[in-house]
Backbone as CSV, one residue per row, in Angstrom:
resi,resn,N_x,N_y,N_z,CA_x,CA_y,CA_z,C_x,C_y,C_z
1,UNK,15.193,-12.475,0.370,14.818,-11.986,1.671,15.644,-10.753,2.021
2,UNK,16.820,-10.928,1.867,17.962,-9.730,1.809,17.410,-8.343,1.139
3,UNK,16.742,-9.053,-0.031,16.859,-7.490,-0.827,15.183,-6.977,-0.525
4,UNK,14.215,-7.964,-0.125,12.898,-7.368,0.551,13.325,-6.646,1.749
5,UNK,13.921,-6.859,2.572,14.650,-6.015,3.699,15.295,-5.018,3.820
6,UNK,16.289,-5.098,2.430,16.719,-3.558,2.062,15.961,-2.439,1.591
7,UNK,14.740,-2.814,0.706,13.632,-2.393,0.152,12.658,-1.575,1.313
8,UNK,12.746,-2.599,2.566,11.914,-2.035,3.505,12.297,-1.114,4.283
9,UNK,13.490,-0.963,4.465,14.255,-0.036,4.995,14.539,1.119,4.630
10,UNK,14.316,0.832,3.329,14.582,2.331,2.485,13.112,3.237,2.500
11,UNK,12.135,2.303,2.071,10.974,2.603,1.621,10.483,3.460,3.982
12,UNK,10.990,2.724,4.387,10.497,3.375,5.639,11.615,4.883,6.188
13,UNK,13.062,4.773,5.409,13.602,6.236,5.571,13.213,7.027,4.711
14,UNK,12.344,6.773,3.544,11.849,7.996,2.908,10.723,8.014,2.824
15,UNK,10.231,7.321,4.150,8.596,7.757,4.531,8.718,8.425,5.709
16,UNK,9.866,8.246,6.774,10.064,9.089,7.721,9.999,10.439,7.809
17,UNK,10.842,11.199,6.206,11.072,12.255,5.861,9.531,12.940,5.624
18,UNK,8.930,12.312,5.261,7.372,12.902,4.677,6.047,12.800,5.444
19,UNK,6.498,11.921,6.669,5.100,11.890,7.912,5.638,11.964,8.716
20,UNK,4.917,11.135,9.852,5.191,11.166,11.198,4.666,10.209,11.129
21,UNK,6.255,9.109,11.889,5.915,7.865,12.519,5.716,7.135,13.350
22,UNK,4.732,6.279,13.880,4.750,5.759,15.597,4.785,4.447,15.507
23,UNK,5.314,3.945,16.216,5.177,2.500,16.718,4.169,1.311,15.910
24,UNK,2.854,2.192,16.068,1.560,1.310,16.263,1.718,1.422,14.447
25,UNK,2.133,1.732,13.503,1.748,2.303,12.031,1.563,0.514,12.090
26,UNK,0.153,0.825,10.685,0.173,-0.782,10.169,-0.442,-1.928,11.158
27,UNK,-0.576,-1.478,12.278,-1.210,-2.465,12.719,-2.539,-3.053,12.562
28,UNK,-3.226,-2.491,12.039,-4.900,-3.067,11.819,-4.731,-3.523,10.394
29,UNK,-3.678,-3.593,9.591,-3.378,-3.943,8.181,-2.555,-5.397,8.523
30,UNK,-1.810,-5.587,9.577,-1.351,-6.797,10.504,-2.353,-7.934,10.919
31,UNK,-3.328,-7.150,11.344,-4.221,-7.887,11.770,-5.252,-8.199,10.884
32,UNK,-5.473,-7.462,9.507,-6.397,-8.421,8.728,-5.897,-9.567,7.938
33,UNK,-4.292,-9.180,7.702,-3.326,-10.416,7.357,-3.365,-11.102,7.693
34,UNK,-3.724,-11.208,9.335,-3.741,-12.332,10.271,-4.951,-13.109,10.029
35,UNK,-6.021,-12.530,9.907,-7.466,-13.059,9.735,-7.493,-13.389,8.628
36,UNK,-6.772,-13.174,7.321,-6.747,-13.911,6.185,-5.928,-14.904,6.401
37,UNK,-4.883,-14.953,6.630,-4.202,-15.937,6.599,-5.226,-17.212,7.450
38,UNK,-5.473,-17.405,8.581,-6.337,-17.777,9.477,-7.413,-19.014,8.986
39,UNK,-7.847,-17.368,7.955,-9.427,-17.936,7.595,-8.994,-19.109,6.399
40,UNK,-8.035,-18.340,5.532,-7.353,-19.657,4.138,-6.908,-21.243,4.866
41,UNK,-6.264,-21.110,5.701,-5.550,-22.022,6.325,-4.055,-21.925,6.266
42,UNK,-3.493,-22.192,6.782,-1.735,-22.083,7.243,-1.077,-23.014,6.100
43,UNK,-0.161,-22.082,5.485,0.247,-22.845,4.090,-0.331,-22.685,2.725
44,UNK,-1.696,-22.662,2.589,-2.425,-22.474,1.860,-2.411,-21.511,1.227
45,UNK,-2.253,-21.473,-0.534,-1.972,-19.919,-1.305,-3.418,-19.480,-1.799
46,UNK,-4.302,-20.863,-2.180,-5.702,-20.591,-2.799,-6.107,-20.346,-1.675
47,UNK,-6.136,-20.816,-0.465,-7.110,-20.551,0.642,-6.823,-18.877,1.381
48,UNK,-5.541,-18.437,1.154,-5.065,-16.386,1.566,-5.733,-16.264,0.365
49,UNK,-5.900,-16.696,-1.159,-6.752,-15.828,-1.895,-7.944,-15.604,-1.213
50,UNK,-8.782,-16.834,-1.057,-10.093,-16.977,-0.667,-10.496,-15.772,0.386
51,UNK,-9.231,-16.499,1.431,-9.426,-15.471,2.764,-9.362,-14.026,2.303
52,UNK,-8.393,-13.776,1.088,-8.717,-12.671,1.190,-9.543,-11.757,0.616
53,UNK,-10.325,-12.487,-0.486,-11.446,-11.789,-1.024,-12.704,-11.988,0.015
54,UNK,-12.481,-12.464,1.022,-14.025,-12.939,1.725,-13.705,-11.032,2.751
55,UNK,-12.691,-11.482,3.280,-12.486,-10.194,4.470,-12.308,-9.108,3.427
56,UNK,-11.974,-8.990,2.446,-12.118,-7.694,1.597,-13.377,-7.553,1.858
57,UNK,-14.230,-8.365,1.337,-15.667,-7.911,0.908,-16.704,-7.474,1.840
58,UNK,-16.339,-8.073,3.315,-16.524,-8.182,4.475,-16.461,-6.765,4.855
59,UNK,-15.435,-6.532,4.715,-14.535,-4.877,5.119,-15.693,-3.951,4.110
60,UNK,-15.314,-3.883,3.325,-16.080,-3.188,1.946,-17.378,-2.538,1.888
61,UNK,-17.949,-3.895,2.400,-19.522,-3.746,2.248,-20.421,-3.496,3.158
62,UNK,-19.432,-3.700,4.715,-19.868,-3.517,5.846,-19.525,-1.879,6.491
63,UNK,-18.906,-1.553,5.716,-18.563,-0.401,5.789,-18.982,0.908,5.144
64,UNK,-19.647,0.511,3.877,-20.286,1.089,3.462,-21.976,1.646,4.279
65,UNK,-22.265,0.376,5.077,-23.591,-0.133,5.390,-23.468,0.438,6.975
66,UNK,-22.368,0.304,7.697,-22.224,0.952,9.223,-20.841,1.324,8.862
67,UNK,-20.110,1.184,10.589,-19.216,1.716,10.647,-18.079,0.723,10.353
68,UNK,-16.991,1.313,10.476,-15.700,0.585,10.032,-15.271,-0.626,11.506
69,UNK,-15.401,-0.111,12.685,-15.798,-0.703,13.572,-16.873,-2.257,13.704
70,UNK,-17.570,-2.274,13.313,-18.819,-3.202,13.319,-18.041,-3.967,11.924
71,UNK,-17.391,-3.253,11.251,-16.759,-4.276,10.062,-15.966,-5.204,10.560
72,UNK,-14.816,-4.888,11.559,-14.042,-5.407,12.292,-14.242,-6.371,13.295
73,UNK,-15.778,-6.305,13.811,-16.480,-7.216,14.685,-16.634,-7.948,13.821
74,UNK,-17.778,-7.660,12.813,-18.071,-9.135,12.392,-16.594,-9.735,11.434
75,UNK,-15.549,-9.343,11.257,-14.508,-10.421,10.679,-13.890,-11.147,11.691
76,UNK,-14.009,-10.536,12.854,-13.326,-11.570,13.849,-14.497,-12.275,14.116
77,UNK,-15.727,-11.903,14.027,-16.876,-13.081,14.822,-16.531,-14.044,13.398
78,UNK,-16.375,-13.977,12.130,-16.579,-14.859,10.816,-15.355,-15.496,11.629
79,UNK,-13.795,-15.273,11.823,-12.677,-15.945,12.481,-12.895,-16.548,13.397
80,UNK,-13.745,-16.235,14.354,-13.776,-17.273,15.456,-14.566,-18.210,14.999
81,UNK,-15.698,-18.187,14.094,-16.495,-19.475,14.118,-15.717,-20.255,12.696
82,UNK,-15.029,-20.027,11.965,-14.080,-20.609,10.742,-13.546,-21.411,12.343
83,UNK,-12.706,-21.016,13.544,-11.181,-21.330,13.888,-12.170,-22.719,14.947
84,UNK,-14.093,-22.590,15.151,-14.811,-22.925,16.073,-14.753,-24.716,15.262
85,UNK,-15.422,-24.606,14.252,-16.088,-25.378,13.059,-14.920,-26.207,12.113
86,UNK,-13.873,-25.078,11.904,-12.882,-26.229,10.898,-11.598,-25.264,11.242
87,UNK,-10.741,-25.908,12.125,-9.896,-25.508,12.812,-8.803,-25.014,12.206
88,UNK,-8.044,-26.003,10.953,-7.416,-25.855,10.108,-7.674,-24.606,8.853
89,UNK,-8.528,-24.289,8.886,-9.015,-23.018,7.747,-10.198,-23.443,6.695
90,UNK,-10.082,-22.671,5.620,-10.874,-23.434,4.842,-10.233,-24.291,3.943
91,UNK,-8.873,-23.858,3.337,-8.227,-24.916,2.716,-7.183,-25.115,3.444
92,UNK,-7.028,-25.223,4.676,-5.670,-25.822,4.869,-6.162,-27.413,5.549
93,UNK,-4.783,-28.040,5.758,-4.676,-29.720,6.093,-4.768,-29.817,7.747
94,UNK,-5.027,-30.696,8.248,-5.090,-30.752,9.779,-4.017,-31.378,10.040
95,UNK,-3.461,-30.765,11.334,-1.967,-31.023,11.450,-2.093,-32.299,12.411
96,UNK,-1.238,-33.018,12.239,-0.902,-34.672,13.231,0.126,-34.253,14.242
């Protein structure tokens, strides 16, 4: 954990030097993490694969077809009805 942290720190002072950075960087890359994680289930390593080839493809293909926008709708409409239908994910356990 130590040395992923040092890694990140570095890797973000010698990205400072070469862009311009704000606050918000990474956040819509946050949030499909979130919707994978979500959609796999909490804990679950096969189910973040799953999740994450479904919202890749999701992203991908919907984007090709409209906008990047309307991609983003329908992965949260696929998240809300996964979080509606089977609360726990697709492979994760239901918590007691």
């Amino acid at each position: 954990m130590g040395l992923g942290s040092a890694l990140s720190a570095m890797a973000g002072c010698l990205m400072g030097t070469l862009m311009f950075i704000v606050p918000s960087m990474g956040f819509l890359a946050t949030i499909k993490a979130f919707m994978i994680v979500i959609m796999g289930g909490l804990g679950s390593v096969p189910g973040a694969l799953v999740g994450g080839f479904v919202i890749g493809f999701i992203d991908s293909f919907l984007t090709t077809l409209a906008t990047s926008e309307l991609a983003y709708i329908i992965g949260f409409v696929t998240i809300f009805v996964i979080l509606v239908f089977k609360p726990s994910g697709l492979f994760g356990q239901a918590w007691e």
